[in-house]
C-alpha positions as CSV (number, residue, x, y, z in Angstrom):
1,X,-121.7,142.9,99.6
2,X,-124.9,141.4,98.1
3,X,-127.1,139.0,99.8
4,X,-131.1,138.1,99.9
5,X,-132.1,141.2,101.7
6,X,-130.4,144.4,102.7
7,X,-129.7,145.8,106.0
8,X,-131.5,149.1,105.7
9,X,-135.0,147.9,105.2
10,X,-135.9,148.2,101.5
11,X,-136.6,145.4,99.2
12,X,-135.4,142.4,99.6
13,X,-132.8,141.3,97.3
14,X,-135.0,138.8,95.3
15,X,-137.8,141.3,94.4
16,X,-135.2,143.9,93.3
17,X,-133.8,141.1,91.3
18,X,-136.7,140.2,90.4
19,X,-137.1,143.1,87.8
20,X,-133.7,143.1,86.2
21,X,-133.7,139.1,86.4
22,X,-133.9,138.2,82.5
23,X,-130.8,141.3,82.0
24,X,-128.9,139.3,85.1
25,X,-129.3,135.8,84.1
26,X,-127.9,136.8,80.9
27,X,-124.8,138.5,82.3
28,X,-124.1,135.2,84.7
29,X,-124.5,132.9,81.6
30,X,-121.6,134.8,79.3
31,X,-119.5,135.0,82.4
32,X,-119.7,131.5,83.4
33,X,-119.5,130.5,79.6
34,X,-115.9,132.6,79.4
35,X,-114.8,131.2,83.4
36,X,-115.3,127.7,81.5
37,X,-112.5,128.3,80.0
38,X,-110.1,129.2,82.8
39,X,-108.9,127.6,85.1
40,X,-110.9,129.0,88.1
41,X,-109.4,127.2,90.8
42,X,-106.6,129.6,90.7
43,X,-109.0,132.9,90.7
44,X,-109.9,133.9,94.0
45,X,-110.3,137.6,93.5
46,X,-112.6,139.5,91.0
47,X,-113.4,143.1,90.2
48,X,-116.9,143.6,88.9
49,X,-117.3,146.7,87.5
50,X,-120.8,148.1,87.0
51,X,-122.5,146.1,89.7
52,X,-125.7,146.9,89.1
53,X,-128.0,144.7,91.6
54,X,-125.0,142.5,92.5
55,X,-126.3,139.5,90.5
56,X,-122.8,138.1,88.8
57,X,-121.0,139.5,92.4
58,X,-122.9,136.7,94.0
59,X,-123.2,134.3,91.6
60,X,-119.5,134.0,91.7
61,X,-119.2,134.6,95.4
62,X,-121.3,131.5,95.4
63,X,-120.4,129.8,92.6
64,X,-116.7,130.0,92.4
65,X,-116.1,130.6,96.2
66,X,-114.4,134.4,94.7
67,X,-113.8,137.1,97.1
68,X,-115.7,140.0,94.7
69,X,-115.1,143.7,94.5
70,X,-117.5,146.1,93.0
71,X,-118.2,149.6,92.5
72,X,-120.5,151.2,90.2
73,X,-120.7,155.0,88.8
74,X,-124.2,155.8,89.6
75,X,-123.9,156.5,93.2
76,X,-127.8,155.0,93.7
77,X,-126.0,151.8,93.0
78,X,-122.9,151.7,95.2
79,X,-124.7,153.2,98.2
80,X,-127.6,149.9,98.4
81,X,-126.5,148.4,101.3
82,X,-126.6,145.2,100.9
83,X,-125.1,142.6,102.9
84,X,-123.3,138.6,101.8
């Protein structure tokens, strides 16, 4: 899971984020704009695939209280550890 900083010592979260923020904040914006139109109280699960740095996994972990699952095909991706 994503959080603020990892468990294994590299970056924290926020300067990773940091680089691929204007890419993230994009992604977040289209996916809130289409969860506008659902009813999202009845969503508790999501699959987000191509996590990248985790950004939409934990803005709807936070956001919308989801339960998210994630997996990526570059294995650099799926193997940062980080933590929610």
């Amino acid at each position: 899971m994503c959080a603020e900083e990892n468990t294994d010592g590299n970056q924290p979260f926020r300067e990773v984020v940091g680089k691929y923020n204007r890419k993230a904040e994009g992604n977040i914006a289209r996916v809130d704009q289409r969860l506008a139109e659902l009813p999202t109280e009845a969503i508790t699960d999501a699959l987000e695939l191509g996590f990248g740095i985790c950004a939409v996994a934990t803005f709807l972990a936070r956001t919308y209280n989801m339960k998210v699952w994630g997996t990526d095909y570059d294995q650099a991706q799926s193997l940062l550890n980080f933590r929610g």
